[in-house]
C-alpha positions in Angstrom: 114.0 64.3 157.3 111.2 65.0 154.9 108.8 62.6 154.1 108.2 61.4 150.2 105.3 63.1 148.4 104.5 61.8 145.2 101.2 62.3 143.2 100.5 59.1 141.4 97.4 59.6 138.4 96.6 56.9 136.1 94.6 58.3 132.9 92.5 55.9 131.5 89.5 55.9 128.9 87.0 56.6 131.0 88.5 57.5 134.6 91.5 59.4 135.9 92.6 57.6 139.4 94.9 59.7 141.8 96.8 58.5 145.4 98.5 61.0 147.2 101.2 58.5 148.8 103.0 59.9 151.6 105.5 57.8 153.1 105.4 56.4 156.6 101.5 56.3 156.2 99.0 53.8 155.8 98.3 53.6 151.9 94.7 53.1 153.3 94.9 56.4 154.6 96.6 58.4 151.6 94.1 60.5 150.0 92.8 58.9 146.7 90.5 60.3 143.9 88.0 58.3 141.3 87.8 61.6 138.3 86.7 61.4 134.8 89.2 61.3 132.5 90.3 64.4 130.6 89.4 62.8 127.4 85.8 62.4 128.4 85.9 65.9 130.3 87.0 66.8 127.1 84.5 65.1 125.1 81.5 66.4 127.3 82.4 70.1 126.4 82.6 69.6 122.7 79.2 67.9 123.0 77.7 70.4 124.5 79.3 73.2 121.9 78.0 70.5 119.4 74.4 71.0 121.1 74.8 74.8 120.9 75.8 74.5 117.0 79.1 76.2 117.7 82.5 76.3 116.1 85.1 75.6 118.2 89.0 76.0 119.0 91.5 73.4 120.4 94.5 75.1 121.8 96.8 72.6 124.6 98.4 70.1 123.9 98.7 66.5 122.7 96.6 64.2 124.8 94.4 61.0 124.5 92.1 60.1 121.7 89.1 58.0 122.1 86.2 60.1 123.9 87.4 63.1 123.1 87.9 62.3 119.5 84.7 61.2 118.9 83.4 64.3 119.8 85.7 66.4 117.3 84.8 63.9 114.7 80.9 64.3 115.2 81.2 68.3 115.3 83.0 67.8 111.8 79.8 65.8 110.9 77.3 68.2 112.0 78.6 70.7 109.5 80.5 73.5 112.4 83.9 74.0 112.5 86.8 72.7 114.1 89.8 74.8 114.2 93.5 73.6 116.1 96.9 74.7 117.3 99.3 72.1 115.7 100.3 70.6 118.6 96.4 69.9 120.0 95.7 68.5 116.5 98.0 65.5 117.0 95.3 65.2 119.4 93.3 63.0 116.9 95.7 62.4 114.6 99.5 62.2 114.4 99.8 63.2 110.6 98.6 66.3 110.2 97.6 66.0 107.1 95.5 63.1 107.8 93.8 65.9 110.6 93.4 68.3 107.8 91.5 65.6 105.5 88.8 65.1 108.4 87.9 68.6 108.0 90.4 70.1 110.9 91.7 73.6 110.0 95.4 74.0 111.8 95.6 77.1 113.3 98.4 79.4 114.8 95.4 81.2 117.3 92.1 81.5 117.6 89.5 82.6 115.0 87.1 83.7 117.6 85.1 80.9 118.5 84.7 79.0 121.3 87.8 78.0 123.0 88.4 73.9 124.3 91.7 73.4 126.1 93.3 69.8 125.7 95.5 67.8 127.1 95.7 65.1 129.4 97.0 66.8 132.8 94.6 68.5 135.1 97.4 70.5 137.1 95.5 73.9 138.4 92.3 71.8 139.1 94.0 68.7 141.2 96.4 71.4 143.0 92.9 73.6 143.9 91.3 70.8 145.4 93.4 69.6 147.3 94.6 73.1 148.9 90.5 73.3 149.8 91.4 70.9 152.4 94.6 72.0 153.5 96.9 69.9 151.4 99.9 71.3 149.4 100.7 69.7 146.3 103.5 67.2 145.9 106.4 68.1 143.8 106.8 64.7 142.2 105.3 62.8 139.7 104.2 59.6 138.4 101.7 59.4 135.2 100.8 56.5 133.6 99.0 56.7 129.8 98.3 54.2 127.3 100.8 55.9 124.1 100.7 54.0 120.8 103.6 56.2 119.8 103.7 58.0 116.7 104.6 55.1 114.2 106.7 55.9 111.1 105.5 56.0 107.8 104.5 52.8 106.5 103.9 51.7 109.9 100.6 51.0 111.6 99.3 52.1 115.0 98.5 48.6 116.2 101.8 47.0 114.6 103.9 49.5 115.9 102.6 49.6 119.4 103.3 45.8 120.0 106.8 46.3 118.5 107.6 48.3 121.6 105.9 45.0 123.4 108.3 43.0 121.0 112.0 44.7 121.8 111.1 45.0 125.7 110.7 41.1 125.6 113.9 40.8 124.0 115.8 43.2 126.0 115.0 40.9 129.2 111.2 41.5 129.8 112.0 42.7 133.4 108.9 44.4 134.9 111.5 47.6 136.7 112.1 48.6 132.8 108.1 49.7 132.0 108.8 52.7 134.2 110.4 55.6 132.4 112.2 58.6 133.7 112.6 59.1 129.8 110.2 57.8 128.1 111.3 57.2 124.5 111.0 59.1 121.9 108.3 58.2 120.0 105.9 58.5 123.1 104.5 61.5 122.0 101.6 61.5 125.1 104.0 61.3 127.1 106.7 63.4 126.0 104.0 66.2 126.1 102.5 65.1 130.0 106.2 66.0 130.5 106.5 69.4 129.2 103.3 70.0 131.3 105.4 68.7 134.9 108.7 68.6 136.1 109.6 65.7 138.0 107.4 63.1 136.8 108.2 59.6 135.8 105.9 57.3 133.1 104.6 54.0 132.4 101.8 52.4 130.2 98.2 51.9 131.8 98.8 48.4 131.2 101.9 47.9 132.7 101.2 50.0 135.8 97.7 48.1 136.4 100.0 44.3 136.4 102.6 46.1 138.5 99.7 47.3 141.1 98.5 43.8 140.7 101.3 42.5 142.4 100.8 44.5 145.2 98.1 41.9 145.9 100.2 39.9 148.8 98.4 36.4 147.1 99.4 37.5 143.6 103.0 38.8 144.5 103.6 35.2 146.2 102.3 33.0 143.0 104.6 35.5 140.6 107.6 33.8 142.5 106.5 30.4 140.8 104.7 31.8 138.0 101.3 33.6 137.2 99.1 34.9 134.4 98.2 38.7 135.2 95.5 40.2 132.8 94.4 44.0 133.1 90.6 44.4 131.3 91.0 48.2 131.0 88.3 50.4 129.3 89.9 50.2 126.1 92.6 48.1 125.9 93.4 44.5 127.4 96.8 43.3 128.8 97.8 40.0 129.4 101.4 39.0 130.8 102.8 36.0 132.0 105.2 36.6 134.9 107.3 34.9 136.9 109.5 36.8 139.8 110.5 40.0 137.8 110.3 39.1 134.5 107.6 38.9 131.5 107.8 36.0 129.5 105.0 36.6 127.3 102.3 39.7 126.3 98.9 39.9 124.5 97.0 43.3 123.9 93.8 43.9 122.3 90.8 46.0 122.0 88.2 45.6 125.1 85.4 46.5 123.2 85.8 43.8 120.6 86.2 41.4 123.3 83.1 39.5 125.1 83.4 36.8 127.9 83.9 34.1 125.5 86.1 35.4 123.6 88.5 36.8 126.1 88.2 33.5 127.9 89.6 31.9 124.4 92.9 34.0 124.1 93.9 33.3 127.9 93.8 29.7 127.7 95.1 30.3 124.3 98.0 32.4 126.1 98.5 30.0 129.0 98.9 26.8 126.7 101.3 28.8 124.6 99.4 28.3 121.8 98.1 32.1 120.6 100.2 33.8 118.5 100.4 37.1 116.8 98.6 37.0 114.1 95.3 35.5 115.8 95.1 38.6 117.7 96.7 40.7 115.1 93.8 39.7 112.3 91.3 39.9 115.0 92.1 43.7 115.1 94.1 43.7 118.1 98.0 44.3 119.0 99.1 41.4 119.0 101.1 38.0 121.2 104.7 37.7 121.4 106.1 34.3 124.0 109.3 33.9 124.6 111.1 30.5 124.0 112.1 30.9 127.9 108.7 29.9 128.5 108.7 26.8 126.9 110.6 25.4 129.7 108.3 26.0 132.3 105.2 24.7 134.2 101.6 26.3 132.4 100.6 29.3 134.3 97.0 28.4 135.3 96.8 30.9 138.3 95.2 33.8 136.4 95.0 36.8 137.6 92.2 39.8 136.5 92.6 43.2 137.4 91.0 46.7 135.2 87.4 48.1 135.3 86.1 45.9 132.3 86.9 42.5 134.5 83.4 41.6 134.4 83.9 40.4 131.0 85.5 38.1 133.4 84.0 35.9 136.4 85.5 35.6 139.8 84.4 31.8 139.7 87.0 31.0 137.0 89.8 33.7 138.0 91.2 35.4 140.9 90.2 39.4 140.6 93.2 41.4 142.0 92.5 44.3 144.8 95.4 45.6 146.3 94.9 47.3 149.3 91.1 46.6 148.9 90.4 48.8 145.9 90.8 47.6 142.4 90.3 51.0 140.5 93.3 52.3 142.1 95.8 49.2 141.0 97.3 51.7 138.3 98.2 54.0 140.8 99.3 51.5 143.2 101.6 50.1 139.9 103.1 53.4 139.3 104.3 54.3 143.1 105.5 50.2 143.6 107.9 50.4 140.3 109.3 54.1 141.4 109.9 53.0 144.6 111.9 49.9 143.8 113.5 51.7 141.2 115.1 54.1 143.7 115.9 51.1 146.0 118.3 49.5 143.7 116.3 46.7 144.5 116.4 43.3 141.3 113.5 41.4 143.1 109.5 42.5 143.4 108.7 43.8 146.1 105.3 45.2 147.7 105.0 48.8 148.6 104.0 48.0 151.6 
């Protein structure tokens, strides 16, 4: 019988983190990768194009913001040209027209300029290197993104992402439902990840960093009682509380407007019970959402950090999560956890290993 294969990659702001699990091996012993992210791969050729004073050309598709839309901003600013397929253009935007009032020109092909390819999956390169040592590429899938959706009119980013936070809570908050073999539809990222791969499944950064954090044999034994789980990514922060399977409550903010003090406020705000939406909200974050469920039960003081921002953190005061002995890989870790006990049928969490 053939053994599973599945290619695991969490994207995040600054790194893109790969296992190779292969079933009936040591996880230890799957191959893993530490890459820079596509948006910053992305960024660093529009800088130097920037440097070179040349117009460029965005043809791909829809990917992640942040790096690499900084860099098509400060083109725009030094007076060159930006020119974009439609769908590469959502790129920094999802309104097109809002792309077209930063200067963007939407193009059908290019002008003859200097070509940049987006979009957040790095098939041909990840399949090259890993053939240069003899190793064929799986032919599943799982991706994890962090998606803000493309919010309806009227609607902002920030308050629409947390509604999605919102309506999982009150559909039962249990951890199996943040992994998507559909994502819906307003998942844009992910939606075009998908028309890049066949066989792939999804979830959020977030939630595939607290499912990898349960792979932690300490932390998966305190989640039976009850435990706080927080995931300092590079730009955004997570913070559930869980106990067994479910998610009782969710804060999200923005890392970099977060310092120690402050991030040590809103979790013994969250523990307590006491933060609510519109702290976080007015604070330019996501926002909190508790449900009444966990009113009836014992404060989760076992906190839990995971994410490659958790020195805004210190090990003295919380315990930093390192399944398998490697924190930057939790997200990966997450993603091949929640697809395997998907497949099982399985109601309780359970560790890959």
């Amino acid at each position: 019988m053939q053994r599973e294969r599945i290619l695991a990659i969490d994207i995040g702001g600054g790194t893109q983190d790969i296992l190779l699990y292969e079933e009936g091996k040591p996880v230890e012993n799957c191959i893993q990768l530490i890459l820079p992210s596509p948006t910053v791969m992305v960024h660093n050729q529009i800088s130097e194009l920037t440097s070179q004073k040349k117009d460029i050309f965005l043809s791909g598709y829809l990917m992640g913001g942040g790096a690499s839309s900084k860099a098509i901003k400060k083109h725009l600013k030094e007076g060159l040209k930006v020119y974009a397929t439609p769908q590469s253009a959502k790129t920094i935007r999802d309104n097109l027209d809002d792309v077209r009032e930063l200067g963007v020109e939407i193009v059908s092909e290019n002008p003859g300029v200097s070509e940049v390819k987006t979009g957040d999956i790095c098939y041909h390169e990840l399949k090259t290197a890993l053939e240069a040592f003899g190793v064929e590429m799986p032919t599943r899938f799982a991706v994890a993104v962090q998606d803000h959706g493309e919010s309806p009119e009227g609607v902002g980013n920030r308050k629409f992402r947390f509604q999605h936070w919102e309506n999982f809570l009150k559909k039962g908050g249990h951890i199996s439902d943040l992994l998507y073999m559909d994502p819906p539809s307003y998942f844009t990222r992910m939606w075009s990840i998908k028309e890049q791969l066949e066989n792939v499944v999804f979830m959020d950064t977030g939630s595939a960093a607290i499912r990898g954090a349960l792979c932690d044999k300490k932390v998966f034994e305190w989640s039976k009682e009850g435990v706080t789980l927080v995931n300092v990514g590079n730009q955004h922060t997570v913070g559930i509380l869980c106990k067994g399977d479910k998610v009782l409550g969710v804060f999200e903010h923005h890392t970099r407007l977060l310092n120690k003090e402050k991030l040590q406020y809103f979790i013994n705000k969250f523990i307590n019970g006491s933060l609510n939406n519109e702290e976080v909200f007015n604070d330019q974050g996501h926002g909190c959402a508790i449900t009444a469920e966990y009113n009836d039960l014992k404060k989760f003081d076992k906190v839990v950090i995971t994410g490659p921002q958790r020195h805004l953190t210190s090990e003295k005061d919380y315990y930093w999560a390192s399944p398998m002995g490697n924190m930057m890989l939790t997200g990966a870790y997450g993603l091949v956890a929640a697809l395997l006990q998907k497949e099982s049928g399985e109601n309780s969490l359970t560790n890959m290993i």
